[in-house]
C-alpha positions in Angstrom: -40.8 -96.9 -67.2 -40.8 -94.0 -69.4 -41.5 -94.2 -73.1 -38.2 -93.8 -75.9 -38.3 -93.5 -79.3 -36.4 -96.9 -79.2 -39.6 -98.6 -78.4 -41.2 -97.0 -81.7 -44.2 -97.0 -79.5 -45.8 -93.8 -80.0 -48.7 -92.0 -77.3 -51.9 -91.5 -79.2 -52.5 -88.2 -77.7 -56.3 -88.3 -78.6 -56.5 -92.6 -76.8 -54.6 -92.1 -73.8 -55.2 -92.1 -70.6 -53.5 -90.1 -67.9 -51.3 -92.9 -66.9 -50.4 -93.5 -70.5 -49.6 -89.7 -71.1 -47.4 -89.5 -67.6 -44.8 -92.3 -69.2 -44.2 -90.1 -72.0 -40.4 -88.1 -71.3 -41.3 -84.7 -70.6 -44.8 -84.9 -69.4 -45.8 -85.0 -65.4 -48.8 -85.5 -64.2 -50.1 -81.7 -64.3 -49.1 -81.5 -68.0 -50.8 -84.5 -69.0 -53.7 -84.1 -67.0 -54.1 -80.6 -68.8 -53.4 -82.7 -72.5 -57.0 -84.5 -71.4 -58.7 -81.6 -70.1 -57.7 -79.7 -73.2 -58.8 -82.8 -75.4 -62.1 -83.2 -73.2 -63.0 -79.5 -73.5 -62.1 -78.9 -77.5 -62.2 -82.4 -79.3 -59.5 -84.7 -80.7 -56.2 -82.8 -81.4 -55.2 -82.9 -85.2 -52.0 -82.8 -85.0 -49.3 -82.8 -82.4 -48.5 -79.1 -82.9 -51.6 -78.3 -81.6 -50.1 -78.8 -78.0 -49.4 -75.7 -77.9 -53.2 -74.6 -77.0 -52.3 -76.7 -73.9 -51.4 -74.5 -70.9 -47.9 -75.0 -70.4 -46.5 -76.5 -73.4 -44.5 -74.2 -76.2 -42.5 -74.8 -79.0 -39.9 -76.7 -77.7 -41.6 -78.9 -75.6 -43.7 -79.9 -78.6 -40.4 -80.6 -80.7 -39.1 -83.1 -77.7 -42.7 -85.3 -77.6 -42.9 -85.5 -81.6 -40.8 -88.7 -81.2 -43.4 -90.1 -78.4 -46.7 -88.6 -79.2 -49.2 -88.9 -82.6 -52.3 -88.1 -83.0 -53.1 -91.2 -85.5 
């Protein structure tokens, strides 16, 4: 089941676990497991547009997982 804004669930980016972060629309498996190696190697993410130090993830891909993904 993947995650919609419907649900007004939101991914904590800096709580979840892979399995959490591969329901989210537009992440795999790779991309998430990258979000946790990213978060493991540098710290909690501050905000969602720091994605984009993640390998992988630009600009737009950010803009799509605002409505899934916080960092609260």
């Amino acid at each position: 089941m993947l995650l919609t804004p419907k649900e007004n669930k939101k991914v904590n980016l800096n709580k979840a676990s892979l399995e959490e972060l591969k329901q989210v629309k537009g992440l795999g498996a790779k991309r998430a497991q990258d979000i946790i190696d990213h978060r493991e190697s540098n710290g909690k993410f501050k905000s969602v547009d720091e994605l984009k130090k993640v390998s992988g993830i630009g600009a737009k891909t950010i803009e799509k997982l605002k409505e899934y993904v916080t960092v609260d």
